[in-house]
Wavefront OBJ file of the C-alpha trace (Angstrom):
o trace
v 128.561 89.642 118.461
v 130.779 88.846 115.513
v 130.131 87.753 111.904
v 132.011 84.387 111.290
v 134.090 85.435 108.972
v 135.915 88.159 110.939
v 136.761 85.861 113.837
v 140.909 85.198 113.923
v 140.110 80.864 113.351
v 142.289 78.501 113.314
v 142.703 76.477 109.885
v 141.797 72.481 109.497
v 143.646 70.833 106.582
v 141.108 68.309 105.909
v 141.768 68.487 102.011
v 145.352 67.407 102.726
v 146.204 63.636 102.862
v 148.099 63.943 106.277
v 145.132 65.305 107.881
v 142.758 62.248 106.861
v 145.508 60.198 108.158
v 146.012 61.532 111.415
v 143.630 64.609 112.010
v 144.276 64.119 116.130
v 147.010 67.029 116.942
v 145.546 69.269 114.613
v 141.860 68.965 115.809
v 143.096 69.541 119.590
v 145.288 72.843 118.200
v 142.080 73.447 116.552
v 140.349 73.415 119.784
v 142.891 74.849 121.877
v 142.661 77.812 119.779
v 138.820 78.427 119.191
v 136.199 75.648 121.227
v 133.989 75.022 118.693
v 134.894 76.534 115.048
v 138.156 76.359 112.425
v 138.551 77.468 109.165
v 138.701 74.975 106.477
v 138.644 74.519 102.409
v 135.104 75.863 100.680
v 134.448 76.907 103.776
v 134.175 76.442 107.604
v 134.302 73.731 109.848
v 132.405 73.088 113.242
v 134.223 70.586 115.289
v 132.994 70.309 118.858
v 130.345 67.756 119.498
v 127.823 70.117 121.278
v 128.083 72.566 118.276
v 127.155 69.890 116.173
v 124.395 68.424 117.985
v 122.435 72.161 118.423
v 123.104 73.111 114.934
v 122.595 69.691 112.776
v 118.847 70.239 114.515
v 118.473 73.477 112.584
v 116.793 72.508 109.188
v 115.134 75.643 108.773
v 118.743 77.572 108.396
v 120.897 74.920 107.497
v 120.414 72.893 104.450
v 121.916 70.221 102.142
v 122.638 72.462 98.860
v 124.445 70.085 96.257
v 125.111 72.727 93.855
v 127.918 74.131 95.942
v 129.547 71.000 95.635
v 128.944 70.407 92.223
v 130.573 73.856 91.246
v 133.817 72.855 93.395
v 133.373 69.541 91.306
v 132.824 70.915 88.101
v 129.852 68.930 87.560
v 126.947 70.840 86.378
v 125.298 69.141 83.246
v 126.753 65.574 84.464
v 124.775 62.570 84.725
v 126.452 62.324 88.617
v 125.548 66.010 89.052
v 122.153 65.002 88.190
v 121.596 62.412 90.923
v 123.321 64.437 93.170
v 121.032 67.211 93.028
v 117.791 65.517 92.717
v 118.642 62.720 95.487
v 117.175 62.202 99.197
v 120.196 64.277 101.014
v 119.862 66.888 98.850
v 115.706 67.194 98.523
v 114.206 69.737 101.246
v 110.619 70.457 102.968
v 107.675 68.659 101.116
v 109.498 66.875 98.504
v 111.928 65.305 100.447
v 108.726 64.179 102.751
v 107.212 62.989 100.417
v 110.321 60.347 99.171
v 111.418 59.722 102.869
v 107.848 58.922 103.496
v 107.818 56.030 100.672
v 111.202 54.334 102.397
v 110.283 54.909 105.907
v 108.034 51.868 106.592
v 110.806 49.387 105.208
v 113.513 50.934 107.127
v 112.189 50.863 110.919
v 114.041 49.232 113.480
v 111.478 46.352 113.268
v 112.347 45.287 109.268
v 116.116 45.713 110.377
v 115.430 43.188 112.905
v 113.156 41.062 110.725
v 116.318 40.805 108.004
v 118.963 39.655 110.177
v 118.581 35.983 109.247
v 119.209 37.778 105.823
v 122.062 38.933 107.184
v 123.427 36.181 109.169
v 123.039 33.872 105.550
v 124.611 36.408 103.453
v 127.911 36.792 106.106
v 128.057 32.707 106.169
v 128.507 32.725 102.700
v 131.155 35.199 102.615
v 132.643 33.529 105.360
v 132.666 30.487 104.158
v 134.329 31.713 101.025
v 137.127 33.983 102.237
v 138.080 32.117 105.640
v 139.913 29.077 103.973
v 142.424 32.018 102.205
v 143.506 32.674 106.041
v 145.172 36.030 105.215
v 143.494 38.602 102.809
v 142.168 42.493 102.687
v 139.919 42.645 105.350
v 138.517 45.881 103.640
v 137.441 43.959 100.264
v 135.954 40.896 101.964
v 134.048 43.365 103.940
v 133.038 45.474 101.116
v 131.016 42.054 99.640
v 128.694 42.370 102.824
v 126.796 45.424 102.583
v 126.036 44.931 98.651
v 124.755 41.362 99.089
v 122.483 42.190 101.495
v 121.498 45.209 99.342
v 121.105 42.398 96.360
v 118.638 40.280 98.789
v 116.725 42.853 99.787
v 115.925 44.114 96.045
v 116.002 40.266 94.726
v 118.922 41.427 92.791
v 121.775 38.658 91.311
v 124.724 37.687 93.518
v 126.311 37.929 90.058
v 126.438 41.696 89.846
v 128.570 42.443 92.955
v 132.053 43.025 91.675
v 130.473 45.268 88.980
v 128.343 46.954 91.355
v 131.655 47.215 94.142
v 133.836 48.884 91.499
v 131.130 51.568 91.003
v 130.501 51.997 94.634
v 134.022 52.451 95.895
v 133.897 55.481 92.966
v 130.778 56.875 94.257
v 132.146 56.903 98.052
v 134.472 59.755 96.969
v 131.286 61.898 95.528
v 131.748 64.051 98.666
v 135.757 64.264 98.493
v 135.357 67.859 97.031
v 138.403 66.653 94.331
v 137.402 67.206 90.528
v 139.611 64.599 89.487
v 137.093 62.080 90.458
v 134.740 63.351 88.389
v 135.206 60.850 85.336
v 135.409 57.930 87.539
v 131.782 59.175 88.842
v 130.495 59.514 85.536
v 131.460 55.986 84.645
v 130.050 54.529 88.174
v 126.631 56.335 87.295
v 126.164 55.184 83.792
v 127.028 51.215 85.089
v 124.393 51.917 88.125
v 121.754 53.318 86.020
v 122.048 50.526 83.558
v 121.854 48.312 86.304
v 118.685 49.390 88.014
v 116.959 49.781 84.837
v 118.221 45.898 84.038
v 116.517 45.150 87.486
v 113.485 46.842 87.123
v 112.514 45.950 83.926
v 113.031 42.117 84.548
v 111.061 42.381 87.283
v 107.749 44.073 85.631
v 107.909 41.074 83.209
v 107.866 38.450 85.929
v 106.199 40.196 89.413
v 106.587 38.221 92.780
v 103.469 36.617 94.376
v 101.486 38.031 97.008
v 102.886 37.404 100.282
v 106.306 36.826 99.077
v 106.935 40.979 98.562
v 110.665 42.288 98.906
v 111.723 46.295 99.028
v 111.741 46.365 95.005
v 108.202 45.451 94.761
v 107.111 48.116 97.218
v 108.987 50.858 95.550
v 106.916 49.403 92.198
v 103.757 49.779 93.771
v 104.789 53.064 94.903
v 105.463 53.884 91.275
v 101.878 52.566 90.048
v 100.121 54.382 92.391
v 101.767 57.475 91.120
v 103.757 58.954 94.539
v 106.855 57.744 92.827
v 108.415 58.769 89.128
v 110.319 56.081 87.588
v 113.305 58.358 87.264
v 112.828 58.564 91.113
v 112.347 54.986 91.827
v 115.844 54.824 89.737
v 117.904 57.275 91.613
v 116.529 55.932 95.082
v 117.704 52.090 94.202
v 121.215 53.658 93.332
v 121.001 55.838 96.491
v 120.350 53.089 98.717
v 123.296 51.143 97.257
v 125.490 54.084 97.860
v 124.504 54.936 100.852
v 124.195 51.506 102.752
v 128.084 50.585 100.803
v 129.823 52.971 102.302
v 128.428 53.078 106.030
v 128.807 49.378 106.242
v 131.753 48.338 104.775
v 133.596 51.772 106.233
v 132.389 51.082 109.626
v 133.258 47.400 109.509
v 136.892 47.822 108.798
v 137.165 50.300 110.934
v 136.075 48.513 113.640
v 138.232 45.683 112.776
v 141.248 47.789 112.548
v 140.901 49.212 116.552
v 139.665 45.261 117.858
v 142.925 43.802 116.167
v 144.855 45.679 118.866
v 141.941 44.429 121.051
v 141.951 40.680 121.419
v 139.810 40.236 124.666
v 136.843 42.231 123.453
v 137.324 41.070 119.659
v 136.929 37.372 121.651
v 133.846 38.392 123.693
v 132.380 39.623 120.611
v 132.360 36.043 118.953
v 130.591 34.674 122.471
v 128.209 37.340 123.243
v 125.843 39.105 120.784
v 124.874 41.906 123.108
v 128.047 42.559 123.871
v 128.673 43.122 120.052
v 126.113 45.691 120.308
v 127.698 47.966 122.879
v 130.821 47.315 120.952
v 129.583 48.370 117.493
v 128.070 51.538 119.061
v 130.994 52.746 120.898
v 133.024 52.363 117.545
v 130.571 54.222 116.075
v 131.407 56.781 118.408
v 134.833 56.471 118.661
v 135.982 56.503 114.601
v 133.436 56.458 112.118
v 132.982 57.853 108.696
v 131.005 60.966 107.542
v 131.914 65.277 107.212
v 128.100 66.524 106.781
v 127.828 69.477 104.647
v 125.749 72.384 105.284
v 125.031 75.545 103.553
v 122.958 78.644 105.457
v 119.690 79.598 103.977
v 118.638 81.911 106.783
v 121.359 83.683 108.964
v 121.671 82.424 112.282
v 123.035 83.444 115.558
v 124.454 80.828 117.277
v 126.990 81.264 120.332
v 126.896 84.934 119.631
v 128.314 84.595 116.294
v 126.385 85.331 113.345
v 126.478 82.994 110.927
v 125.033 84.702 107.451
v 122.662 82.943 104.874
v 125.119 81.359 102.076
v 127.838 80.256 104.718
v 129.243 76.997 103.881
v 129.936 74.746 107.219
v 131.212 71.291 107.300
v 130.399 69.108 110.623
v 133.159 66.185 110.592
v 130.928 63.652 112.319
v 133.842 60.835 112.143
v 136.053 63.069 114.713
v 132.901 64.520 117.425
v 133.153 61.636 119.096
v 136.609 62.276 120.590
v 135.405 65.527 121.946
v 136.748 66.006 125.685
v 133.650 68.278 126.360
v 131.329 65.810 125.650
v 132.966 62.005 126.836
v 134.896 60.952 130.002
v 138.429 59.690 128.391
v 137.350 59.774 125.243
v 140.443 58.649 123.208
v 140.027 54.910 125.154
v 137.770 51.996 123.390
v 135.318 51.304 126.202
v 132.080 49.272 125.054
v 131.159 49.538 128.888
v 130.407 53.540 129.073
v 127.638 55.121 129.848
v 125.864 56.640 127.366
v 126.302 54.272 124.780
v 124.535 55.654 122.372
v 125.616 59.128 122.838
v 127.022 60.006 118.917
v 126.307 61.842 115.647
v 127.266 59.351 113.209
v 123.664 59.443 111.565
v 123.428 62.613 111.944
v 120.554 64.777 113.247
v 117.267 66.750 112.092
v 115.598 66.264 109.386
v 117.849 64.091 106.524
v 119.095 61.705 109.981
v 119.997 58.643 108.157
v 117.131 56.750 107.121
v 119.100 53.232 106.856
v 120.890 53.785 110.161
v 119.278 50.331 112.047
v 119.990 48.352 109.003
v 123.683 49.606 109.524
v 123.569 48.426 112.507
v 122.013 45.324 112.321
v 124.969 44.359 109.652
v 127.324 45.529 111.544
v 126.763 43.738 114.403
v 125.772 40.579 112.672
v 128.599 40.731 110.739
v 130.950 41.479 113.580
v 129.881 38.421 115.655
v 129.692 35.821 113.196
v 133.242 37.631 111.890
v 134.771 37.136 115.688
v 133.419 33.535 115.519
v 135.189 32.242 112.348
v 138.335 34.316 111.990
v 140.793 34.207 115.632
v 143.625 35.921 116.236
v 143.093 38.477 113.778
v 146.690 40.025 112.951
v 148.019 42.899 110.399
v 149.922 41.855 107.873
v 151.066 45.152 106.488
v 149.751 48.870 106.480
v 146.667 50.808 105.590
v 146.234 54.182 104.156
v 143.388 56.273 104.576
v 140.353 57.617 102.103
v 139.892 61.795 101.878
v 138.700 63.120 104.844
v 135.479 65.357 103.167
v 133.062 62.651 102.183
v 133.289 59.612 103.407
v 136.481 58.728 105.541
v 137.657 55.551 106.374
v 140.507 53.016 105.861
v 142.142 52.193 102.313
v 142.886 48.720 102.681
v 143.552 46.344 105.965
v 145.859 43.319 105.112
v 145.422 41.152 107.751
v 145.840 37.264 108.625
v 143.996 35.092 111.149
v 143.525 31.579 112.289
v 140.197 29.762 111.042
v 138.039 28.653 113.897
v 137.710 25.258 114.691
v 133.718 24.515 113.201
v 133.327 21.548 116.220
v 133.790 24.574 118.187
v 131.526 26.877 116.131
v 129.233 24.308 116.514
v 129.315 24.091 119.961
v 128.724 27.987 120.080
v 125.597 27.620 118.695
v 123.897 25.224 121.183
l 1 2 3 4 5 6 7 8 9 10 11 12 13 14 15 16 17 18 19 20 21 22 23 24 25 26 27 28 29 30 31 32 33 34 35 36 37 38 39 40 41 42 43 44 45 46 47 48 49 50 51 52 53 54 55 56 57 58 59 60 61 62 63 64 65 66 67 68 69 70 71 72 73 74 75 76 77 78 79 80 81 82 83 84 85 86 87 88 89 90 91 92 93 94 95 96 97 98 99 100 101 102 103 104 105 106 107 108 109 110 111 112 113 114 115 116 117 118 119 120 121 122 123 124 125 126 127 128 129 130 131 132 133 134 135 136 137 138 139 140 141 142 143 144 145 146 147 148 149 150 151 152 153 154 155 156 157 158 159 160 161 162 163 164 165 166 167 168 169 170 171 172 173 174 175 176 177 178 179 180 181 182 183 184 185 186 187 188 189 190 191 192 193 194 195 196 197 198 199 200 201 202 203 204 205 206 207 208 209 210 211 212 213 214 215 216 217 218 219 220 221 222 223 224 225 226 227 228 229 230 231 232 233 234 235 236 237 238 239 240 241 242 243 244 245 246 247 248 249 250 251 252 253 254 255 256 257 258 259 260 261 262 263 264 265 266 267 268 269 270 271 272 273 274 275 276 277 278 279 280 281 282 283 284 285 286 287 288 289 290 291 292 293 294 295 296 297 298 299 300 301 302 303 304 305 306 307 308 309 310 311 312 313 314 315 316 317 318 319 320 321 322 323 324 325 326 327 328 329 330 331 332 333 334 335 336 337 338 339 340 341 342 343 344 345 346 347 348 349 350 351 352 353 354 355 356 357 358 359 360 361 362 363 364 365 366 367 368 369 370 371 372 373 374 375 376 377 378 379 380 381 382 383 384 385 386 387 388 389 390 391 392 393 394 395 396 397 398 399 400 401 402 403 404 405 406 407 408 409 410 411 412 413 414
């Protein structure tokens, strides 16, 4: 048995910008050279799928410690350091119960299925806005989605969206491990907390009826009853924007990005909603977003390598999913293999991703009613790519299309 840290590893750049654009060769070096572990900055990195899915279950010697990241950030005594520290990821054992146990009953699979009307209207409109353009960022329309729904769930105004966006695409790097964001956080925190506290305090002065009830009066009845602080009920309408922004909208355009080179499924998708489902889970799969960070509170032995209590590890989620030890051909889009489901993109254990069927839901909703209005979906120029730590994804995805013919549409729906 060896300690972690004396085992010759190979090194994963994923602080450098060529890595989060094209992190393939490297991660099969990587693997070539060790099967399961690499060094990396702040820390190390496990990067085969099984590794991942055995360890991720260990909340009793792996936990979410923020204040590792906020020293690399330089954030202690921040308002962003604050939330950070206090929120849902980073709460453990009976307070983080406690929280998860007020959201839990809104966020089953059965209330994601109950909003997708929601849904459905919310895409329309954005549809029916952006589709007469016929060639725009497909990464900005799609960044409109996941915040209006947020806004209808809450019975927030339409109004504050490109406020809100502009504060969300700065909290989406909170995880990049780069100080220089830090300002850019600070100013995305003070415009979200004045916006919750906007929200909240219009809606004590004018409370909705009985049987008309949206998420934002449960979390005030939560409040009156006393299982919820108002300070929490703050932080948890901010985290649910953050969190639901960047899964969404990074998950979207990603998916658009591999079906553009993709015509016949992209098609299928606009005729066949179950098809769309299979299709949005194998993307999911196959290039999605999140590195989860973990710090050791207990050493562990795992693989006969001891891994000591204040060991940072970093499982890059967005990449498992390409693993040739865990997928038949995995670098190939298939919608049709086994397994569907098979993937860590929410995570695992304890702090698995509470909204994960919302994501879903919007995803596929927006990815069939997407398919049915905008054909022939074509790039129009190139894309860069976010930091790798955090939240990865595409930076931008100029692309044209032709606008479906609505006597057509039409005769989709019947």
């Amino acid at each position: 048995m060896q300690r972690i840290d004396e085992l010759e590893l190979p090194y994963l750049p994923m602080e450098e910008a060529a890595f989060a654009s094209n992190p393939w060769p490297q991660l099969a070096a990587a693997r070539e050279a060790h099967p399961w572990l690499a060094k990396a900055a702040f820390g190390f990195a496990v990067h085969q799928f099984g590794a991942m899915k055995d360890l991720l279950w260990r909340d009793e010697y792996l936990q979410t410690r923020i204040d590792n990241v906020l020293e690399v950030m330089d954030a202690d005594g921040t308002e962003w350091g604050r939330f950070e520290k206090y929120s849902l990821l980073a709460r453990q054992g009976a307070p983080h119960e406690r929280i998860r146990s007020v959201l839990a009953p809104a966020f089953t699979p059965r209330q994601a299925n109950r909003h997708r009307p929601l849904m459905q209207g919310v895409i329309s409109e954005l549809l029916d806005e952006w589709v007469p353009r016929r060639e725009f960022d497909f990464e900005e329309f799609a960044s409109n989605f996941p915040i209006g729904v947020m806004c209808s769930l809450i019975g927030a105004p339409r109004s504050a969206i490109p406020e809100l966006r502009s504060s969300l695409e700065a909290l989406g790097l909170s995880f990049s491990m780069d100080r220089n964001h830090l300002p850019a956080l600070e100013n995305a925190m003070n415009v979200m907390n004045g916006f919750v506290q906007r929200l909240v305090a219009e809606r004590k002065a004018a409370r909705l009826p009985q049987g008309e009830e949206d998420l934002l009066e449960i979390l005030l009845d939560t409040v009156e009853r006393g299982d919820l602080s108002e300070r929490e009920l703050f932080d948890l309408l901010i985290f649910l924007f953050v969190a639901g922004y960047d899964t969404s909208k990074n998950a979207l355009t990603l998916l658009m990005s591999v079906l553009i080179d993709k015509p016949r499924i992209y098609e299928r998708c606009a005729e066949d909603k179950a098809y769309c489902r299979r299709v949005v889970e194998e993307n999911f799969r196959y290039l999605t977003t999140s590195t989860i960070p973990r710090t050791v509170v207990k050493a562990i032995t795992y693989r006969d390598v001891l891994i000591p209590e204040g060991t940072e590890l970093f499982f890059p989620v967005s990449i498992a999913g390409r693993d040739p030890t865990a997928y038949d051909d995995p670098d190939s889009f298939d919608p049709g293999r086994k397994e569907i489901k098979k993937h860590l993109t929410f995570g695992m254990g304890g702090h698995i991703c509470l909204g994960q069927f919302i994501a879903r839901a919007q995803i596929e909703e927006g990815l069939h009613l997407i398919a049915r209005r905008m054909k022939n979906p074509r790039r129009t120029g190139p894309s860069s790519w976010r930091p790798f730590f955090g939240v990865w994804g595409l930076k931008g995805l100029p692309f044209a299309f032709d606008p479906a013919d609505l006597k057509e549409d039409a005769r989709l729906d019947a």
